[in-house]
N, C-alpha and C positions, 0 to 999 in steps of 0.2 A: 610529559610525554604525549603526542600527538595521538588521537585515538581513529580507532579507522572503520569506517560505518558501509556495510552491504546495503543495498538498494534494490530493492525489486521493481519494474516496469519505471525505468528510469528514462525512459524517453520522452515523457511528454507527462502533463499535469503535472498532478500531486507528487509523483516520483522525482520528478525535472527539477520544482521546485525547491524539492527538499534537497533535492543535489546543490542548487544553487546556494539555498538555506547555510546548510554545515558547511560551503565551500569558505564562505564569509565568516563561519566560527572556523577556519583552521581544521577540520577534521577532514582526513585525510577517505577518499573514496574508493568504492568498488560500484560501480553501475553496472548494470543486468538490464536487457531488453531484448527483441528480437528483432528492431532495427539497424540494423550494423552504420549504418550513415548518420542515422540521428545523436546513435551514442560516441562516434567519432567527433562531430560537431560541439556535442557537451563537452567532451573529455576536451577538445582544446579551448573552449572556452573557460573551462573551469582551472585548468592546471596553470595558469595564470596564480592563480591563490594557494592549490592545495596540490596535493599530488591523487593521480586518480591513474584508475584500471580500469578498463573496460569487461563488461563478459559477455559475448551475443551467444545466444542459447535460450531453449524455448521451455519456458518452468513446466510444461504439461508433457514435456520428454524425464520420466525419473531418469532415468542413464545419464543424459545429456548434462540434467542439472548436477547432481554426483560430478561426473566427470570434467565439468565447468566448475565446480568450487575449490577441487583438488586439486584442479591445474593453478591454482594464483601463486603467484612467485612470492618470494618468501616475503619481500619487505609489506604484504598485503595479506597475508595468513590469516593473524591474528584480527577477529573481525568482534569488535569491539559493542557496536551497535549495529542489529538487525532491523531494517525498517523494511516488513511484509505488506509490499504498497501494490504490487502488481493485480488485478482483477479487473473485469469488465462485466458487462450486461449486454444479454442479448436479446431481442426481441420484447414484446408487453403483449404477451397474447393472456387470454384464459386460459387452465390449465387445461383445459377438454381440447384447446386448438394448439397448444404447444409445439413446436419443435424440437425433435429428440436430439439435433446438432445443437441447436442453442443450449439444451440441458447439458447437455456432455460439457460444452464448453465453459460454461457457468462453475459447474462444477469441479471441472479438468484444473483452471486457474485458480480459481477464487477459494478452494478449501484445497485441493491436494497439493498442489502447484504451490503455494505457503506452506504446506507441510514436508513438501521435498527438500525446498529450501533452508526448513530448521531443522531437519532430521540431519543436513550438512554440516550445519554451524554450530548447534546445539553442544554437542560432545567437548568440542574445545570451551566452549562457556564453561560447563562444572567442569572440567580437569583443572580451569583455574579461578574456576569460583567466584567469576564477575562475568558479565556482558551483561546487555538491556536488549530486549527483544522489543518493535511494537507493531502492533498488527492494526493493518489500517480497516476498518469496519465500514460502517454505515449505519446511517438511522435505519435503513431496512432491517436492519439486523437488531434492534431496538422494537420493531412494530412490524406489520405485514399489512401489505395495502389492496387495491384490485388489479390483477392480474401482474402482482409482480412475485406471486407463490415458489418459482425454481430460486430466484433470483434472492429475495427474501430469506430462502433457507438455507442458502449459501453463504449469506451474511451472520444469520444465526449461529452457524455453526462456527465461523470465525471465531466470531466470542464465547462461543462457549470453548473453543480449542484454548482459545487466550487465555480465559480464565481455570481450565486445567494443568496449561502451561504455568499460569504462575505459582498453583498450588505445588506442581510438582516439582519444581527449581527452586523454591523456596528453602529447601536446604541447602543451596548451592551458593545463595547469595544474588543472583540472578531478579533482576528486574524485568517485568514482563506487565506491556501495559496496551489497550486498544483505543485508537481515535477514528471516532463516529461518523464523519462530517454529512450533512444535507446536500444539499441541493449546492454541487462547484460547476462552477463554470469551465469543462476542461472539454477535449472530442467525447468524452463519455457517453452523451444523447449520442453522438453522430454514428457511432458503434452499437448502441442502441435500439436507433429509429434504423439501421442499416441506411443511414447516407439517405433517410425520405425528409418530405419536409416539414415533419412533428420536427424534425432534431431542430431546426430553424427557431421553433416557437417557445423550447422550454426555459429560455432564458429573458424573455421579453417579458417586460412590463413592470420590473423589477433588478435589483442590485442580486445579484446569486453572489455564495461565498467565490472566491478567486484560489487559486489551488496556491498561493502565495502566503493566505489567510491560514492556512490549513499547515501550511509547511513550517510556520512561525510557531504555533501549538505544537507541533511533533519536535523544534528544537528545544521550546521548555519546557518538554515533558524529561527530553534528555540531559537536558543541564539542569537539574536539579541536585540537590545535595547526594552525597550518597545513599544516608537515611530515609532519603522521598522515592516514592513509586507513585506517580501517574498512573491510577490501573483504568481508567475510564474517563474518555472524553467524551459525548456529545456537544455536536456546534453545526448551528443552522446560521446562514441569514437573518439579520431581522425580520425580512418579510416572510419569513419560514415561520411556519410553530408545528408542524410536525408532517408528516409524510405528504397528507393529502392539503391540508392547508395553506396554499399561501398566497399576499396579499398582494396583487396587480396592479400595477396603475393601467386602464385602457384608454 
């Protein structure tokens, strides 16, 4: 039986990819973004292979999302695999110069915005006592570097949600697992640097992982036996060795 996998910020990067990813293993989708054009575009490219749904709705609205999960029609219900992919970053200031939109939004996505979303899906997991949850992290959330401290604690707190998450589903049967990635090549900077031109430079001078690299990890964390749990990926680039480290060619 075909399994049918939620997707958080499926519009572009890591999300897109991994749409693409399980389209090519047969599982069946639900994409979530707040581009309505983008996730149109995927949805027919993909449904070529698998069958997909779309959800446009904004995960930093609880209502919205609630009321976006409970709308999916039935042959889309049962949501097999959770991948909490959706997050951003805003700004790189110090904390003394932060902005408090940037905070909010940091926050709004990247920890509650993954929590709306499993507070959705969760329930039907234990009523029937399987699904695989995985929450896409960061090395930030592994180490804290300069002036990345809102953003860093947002990541933090992913995994440590993950790793409560799997403590407490653990009598359910439930799989619950987090992948870390460094430094991917997706608009992430551009979101970021707000469209200045740091976003230009953080990927020169070197190979960054490709949000392709990363989508490939997140399928064999899923297709493993029932017995396996992936509960922790980190994955850099080669030229990566840890937050503030990496190796340039100039």
């Amino acid at each position: 039986m075909k399994k049918t996998a939620l997707i958080t910020g499926a519009t572009s990067g890591i999300g897109e990819a991994t749409a693409y990813e399980f389209a090519k293993q047969n599982i069946n989708l639900v994409l979530c973004g707040r581009r309505l054009n983008r996730l149109k575009t995927i949805q027919e490219a993909l449904s070529r292979l698998t069958d997909v749904h779309i959800l446009n709705f904004d995960l930093r609205n609880k209502q919205d999302t609630l009321n976006a999960i409970l709308s999916l029609p039935k042959d889309f219900k049962q949501i097999d695999i959770l991948i909490n992919n959706a997050g951003n970053a805003h700004g790189l200031d110090p904390i003394q110069e932060g902005d408090l939109d940037d905070w909010d939004a940091m926050m709004d996505i990247n920890v509650k915005g993954l929590l709306y979303v499993s507070k959705a899906i969760i329930p039907q997991m234990t009523a029937r006592k399987s699904g695989h949850i995985i929450n896409i992290g960061s090395s930030a959330g592994k180490e804290v570097y300069p002036k990345g401290n809102v953003y860093c604690g947002s990541k933090h707190a992913v995994l440590a949600i993950t790793e409560g998450m799997r403590v407490d589903l653990n009598p359910f049967g439930i799989k619950v697992g987090a992948v870390n990635p460094g430094l991917v090549e997706t608009e992430f900077s551009k979101v970021r640097f707000k469209g200045g031109k740091e976003a230009d430079s953080v990927y020169t001078g070197f190979k960054a992982l490709q949000a392709k690299d990363v989508a490939e990890v997140i399928y064999f964390a899923v297709s493993r036996p029932a017995h396996v749990n992936i509960a922790d990926v980190l994955m850099f680039c080669t030229a990566q060795a840890n937050s503030v480290t990496v190796k340039k060619q100039l």
